[in-house]
C-alpha positions in Angstrom: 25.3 44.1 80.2 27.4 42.0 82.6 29.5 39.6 80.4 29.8 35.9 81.4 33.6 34.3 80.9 33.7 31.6 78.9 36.1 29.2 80.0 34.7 26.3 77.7 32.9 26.0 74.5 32.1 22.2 72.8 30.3 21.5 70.3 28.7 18.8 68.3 25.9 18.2 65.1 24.5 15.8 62.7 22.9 16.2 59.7 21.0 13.7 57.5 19.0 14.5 54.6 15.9 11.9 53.4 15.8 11.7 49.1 12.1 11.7 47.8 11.3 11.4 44.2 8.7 14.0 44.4 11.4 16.5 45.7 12.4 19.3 42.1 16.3 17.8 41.5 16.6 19.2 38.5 16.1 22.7 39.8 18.8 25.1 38.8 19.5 27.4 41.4 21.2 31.3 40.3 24.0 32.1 42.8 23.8 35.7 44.0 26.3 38.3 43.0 28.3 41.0 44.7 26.2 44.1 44.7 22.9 42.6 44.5 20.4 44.1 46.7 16.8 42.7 48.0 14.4 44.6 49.5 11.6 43.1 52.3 8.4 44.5 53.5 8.8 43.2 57.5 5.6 43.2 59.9 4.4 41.6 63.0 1.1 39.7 62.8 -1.8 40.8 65.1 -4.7 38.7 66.3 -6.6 39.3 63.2 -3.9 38.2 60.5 -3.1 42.2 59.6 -0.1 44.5 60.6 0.2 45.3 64.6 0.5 49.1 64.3 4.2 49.9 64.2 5.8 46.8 63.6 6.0 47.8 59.8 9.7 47.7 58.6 11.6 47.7 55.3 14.8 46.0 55.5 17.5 46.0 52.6 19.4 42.2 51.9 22.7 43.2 50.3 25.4 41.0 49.6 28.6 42.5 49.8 31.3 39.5 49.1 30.7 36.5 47.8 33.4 33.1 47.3 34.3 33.2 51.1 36.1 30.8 53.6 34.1 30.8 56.6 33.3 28.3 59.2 34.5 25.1 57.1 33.1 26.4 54.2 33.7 27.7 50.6 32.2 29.7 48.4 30.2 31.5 51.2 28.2 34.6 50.7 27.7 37.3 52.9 24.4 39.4 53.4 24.3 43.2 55.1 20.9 43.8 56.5 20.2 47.4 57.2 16.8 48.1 58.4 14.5 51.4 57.8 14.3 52.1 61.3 17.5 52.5 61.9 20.3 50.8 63.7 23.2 48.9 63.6 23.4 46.3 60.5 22.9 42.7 60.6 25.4 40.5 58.9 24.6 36.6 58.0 26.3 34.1 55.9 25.0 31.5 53.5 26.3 29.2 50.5 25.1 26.8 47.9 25.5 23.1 48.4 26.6 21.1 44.9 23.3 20.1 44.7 21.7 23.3 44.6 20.2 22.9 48.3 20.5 26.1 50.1 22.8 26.4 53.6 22.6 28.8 56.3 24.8 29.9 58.9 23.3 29.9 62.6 24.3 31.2 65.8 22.5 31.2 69.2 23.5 33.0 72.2 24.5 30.0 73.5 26.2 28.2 70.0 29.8 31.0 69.6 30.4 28.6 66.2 28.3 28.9 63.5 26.2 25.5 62.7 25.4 25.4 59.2 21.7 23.9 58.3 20.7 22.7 55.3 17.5 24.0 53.6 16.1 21.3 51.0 15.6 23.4 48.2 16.9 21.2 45.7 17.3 17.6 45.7 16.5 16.4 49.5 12.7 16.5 50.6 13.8 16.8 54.1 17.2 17.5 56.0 17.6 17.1 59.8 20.4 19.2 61.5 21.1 18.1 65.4 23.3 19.7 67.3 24.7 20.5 71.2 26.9 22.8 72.6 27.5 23.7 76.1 29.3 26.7 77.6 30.6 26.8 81.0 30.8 30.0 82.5 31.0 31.8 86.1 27.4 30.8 86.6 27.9 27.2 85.6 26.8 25.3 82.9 24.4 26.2 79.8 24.0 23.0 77.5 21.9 24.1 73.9 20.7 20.8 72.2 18.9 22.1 69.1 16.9 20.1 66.4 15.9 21.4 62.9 13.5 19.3 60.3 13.0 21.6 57.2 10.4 19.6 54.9 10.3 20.5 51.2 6.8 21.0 50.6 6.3 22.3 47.0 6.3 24.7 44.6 3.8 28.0 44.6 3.9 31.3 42.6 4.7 34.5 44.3 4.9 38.2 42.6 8.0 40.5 42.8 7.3 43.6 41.0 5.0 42.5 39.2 6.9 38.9 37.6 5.6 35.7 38.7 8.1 33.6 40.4 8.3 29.8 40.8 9.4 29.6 44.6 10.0 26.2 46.9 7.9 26.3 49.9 10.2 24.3 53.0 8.8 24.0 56.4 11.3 24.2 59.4 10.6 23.2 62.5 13.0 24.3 65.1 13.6 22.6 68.9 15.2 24.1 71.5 16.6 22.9 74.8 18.7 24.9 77.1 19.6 23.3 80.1 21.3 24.9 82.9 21.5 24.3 87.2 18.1 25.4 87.2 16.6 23.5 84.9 15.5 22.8 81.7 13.4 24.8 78.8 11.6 23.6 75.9 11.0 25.8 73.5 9.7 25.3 69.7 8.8 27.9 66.4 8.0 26.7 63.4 8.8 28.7 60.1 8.1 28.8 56.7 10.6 29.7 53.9 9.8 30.5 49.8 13.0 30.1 48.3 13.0 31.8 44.8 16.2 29.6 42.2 15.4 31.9 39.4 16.8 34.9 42.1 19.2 32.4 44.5 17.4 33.7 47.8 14.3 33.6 49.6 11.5 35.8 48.8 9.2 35.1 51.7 9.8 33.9 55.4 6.6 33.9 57.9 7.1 33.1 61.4 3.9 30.9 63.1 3.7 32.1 66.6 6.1 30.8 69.2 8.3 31.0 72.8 11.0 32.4 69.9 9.1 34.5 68.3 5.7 36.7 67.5 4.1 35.3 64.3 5.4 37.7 61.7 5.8 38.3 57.7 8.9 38.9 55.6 8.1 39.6 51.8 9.9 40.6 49.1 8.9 43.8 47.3 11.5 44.5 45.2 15.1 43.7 44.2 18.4 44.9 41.9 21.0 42.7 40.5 24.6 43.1 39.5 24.6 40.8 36.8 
């Protein structure tokens, strides 16, 4: 793949969270260890809500350092992803705000610097992360201007071998806008995460489908922990 020379990379993001008394602030949250390990059951969702033949996966969460310094942050954990199929691992970054909300590390093809978006997990009922960064390379100008509204929406009960956990349900809905000399594209996805605080991590995250993405299904199915 032809690479494109960056010769400039800005970027800018606000974030605002909206309080709501409804929202679970006395939630303690666990805060994952070295050596823990989570296990996912990944599929693709076909017309009929089932499993399109072959998209089945199991992928493997493990986090292998924790209390890191990494894009302005502290106390940041990092999470190998090695799927079942095969190929190179993924590696992604999270940490724990002081009021138990949940942050996450995101990059875009677009975005070189990590943006870190809040999840509401905890105390904030809903958290909007803006942002816009523009590269200029030998093709010109690519601006990303991205907005994120995750929405606590409640608590449910979910089973990991065979326990009942109390998870957080928090809708996200992400918006996209690249804008280069050609033009401009829209694009939107809407996800839903289930963020377990007895474990620390999410449990479930189903993808509706989208221009980013086919509708798919990540569940937990099992997990290990080192203390």
């Amino acid at each position: 793949m032809k690479k494109v020379l960056l010769v400039l990379l800005a970027a800018s993001f606000f974030a605002a969270c909206k309080s709501s008394t409804t929202s679970p602030t006395d939630v303690i949250v666990r805060h994952v260890a070295a050596g823990d390990a989570f296990s996912y059951d990944d599929y693709v969702v076909d017309s009929v809500g089932g499993v399109l033949a072959g998209s089945r996966d199991t992928s493997v969460y493990s986090v292998d350092a924790v209390d890191l310094n990494y894009a302005g942050k502290t106390g940041v954990f990092r999470v190998v992803i090695n799927s079942s199929k095969g190929g190179d691992p993924d590696t992604n970054y999270f940490a724990y705000d002081a009021n138990g909300d949940f942050l996450m590390a995101l990059t875009t093809a677009v975005r070189q610097l990590p943006l870190w978006v809040r999840v509401p997990t905890a105390g904030s009922a809903t958290c909007i992360t803006m942002s816009s960064d523009s590269v200029v390379g030998s093709k010109g100008t690519t601006v990303e201007r991205d907005t994120m509204t995750l929405t606590g929406i409640g608590q449910e009960s979910m089973s990991v071998q065979g326990q009942s956990l109390t998870v957080q349900k928090i809708s996200a809905d992400f918006r996209l806008s690249i804008a280069t000399s050609k033009g401009t594209t829209q694009l939107e996805q809407t996800v839903h995460f289930y963020f377990a605080p007895t474990l620390g991590i999410f449990t479930r995250v189903s993808t509706d489908e989208g221009p980013l993405s086919d509708p798919s299904e990540s569940r937990m199915i099992g997990y290990a922990l080192a203390k």
